[in-house]
N, C-alpha and C positions, 0 to 999 in steps of 0.2 A: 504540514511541515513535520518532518521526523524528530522528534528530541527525545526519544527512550526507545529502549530495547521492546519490542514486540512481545515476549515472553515475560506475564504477569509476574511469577517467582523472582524472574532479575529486575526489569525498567533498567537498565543499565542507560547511561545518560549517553547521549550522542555529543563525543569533540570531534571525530574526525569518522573518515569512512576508509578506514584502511584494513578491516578484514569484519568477515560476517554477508547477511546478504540481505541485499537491498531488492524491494518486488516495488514496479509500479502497477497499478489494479487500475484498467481503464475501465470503466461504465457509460452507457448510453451511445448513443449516435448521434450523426449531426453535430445537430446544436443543443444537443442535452448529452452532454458528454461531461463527466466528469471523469478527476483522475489524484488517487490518491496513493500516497508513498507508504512501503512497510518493512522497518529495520529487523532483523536479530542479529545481535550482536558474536564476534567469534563464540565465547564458549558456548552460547546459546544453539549454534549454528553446528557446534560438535555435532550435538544428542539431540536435535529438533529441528524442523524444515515447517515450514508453510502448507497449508493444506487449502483447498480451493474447492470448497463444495457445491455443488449444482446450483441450491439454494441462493447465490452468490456473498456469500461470508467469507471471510477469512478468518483462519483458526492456524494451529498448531497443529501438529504429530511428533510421533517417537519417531528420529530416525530408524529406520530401519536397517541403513548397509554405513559403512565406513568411507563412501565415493563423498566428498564435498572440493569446493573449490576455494581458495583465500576469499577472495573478493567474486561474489557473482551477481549481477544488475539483469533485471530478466522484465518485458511488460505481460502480463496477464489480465485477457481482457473476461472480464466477468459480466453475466446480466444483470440488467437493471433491477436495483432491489431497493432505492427510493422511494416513496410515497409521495410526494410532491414531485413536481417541474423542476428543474431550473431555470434563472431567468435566460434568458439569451441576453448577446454580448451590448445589444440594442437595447431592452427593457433594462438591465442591471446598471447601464450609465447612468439613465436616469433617473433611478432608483438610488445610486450615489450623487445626485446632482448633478453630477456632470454633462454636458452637451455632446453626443456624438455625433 
């Protein structure tokens, strides 16, 4: 879940999502897929953008041009950079008790 600003200097708190830009970062296939949310908040979003390295991390950069948009929602799908499995949707019910 997103509740601060992506950008160490700010952590600006997330109330609402009315400007800045929002990345979903998909990982894995199948049934090991996960999928994780990434804020910078506007002023953040002025002077720095999202960077997506081979490696599959997520980092920062310096903007580089003056092109941004109010609000941009975009998926980026990265390689698996886990160490572990995940459970699948079968093993994790029962992992929470529950019966599937």
């Amino acid at each position: 879940m997103i509740d601060r600003c992506f950008n160490p200097a700010c952590r600006r708190t997330l109330d609402y999502l009315r400007d800045g830009r929002v990345v979903r970062v998909i990982r894995g296939k199948n049934e090991d897929v996960s999928v994780e949310h990434y804020w910078l908040c506007g002023p953040c979003y002025l002077t720095h953008d999202f960077e997506f390295p081979p490696d599959g991390t997520v980092s920062l950069r310096m903007r580089t041009n003056d092109s941004h948009e109010e609000f941009f929602l975009r998926d980026v799908v990265l390689p698996e950079r886990r160490r572990g499995k995940r459970l699948s949707d079968t093993n994790r019910a029962s992992f929470d008790g529950k019966v599937a």
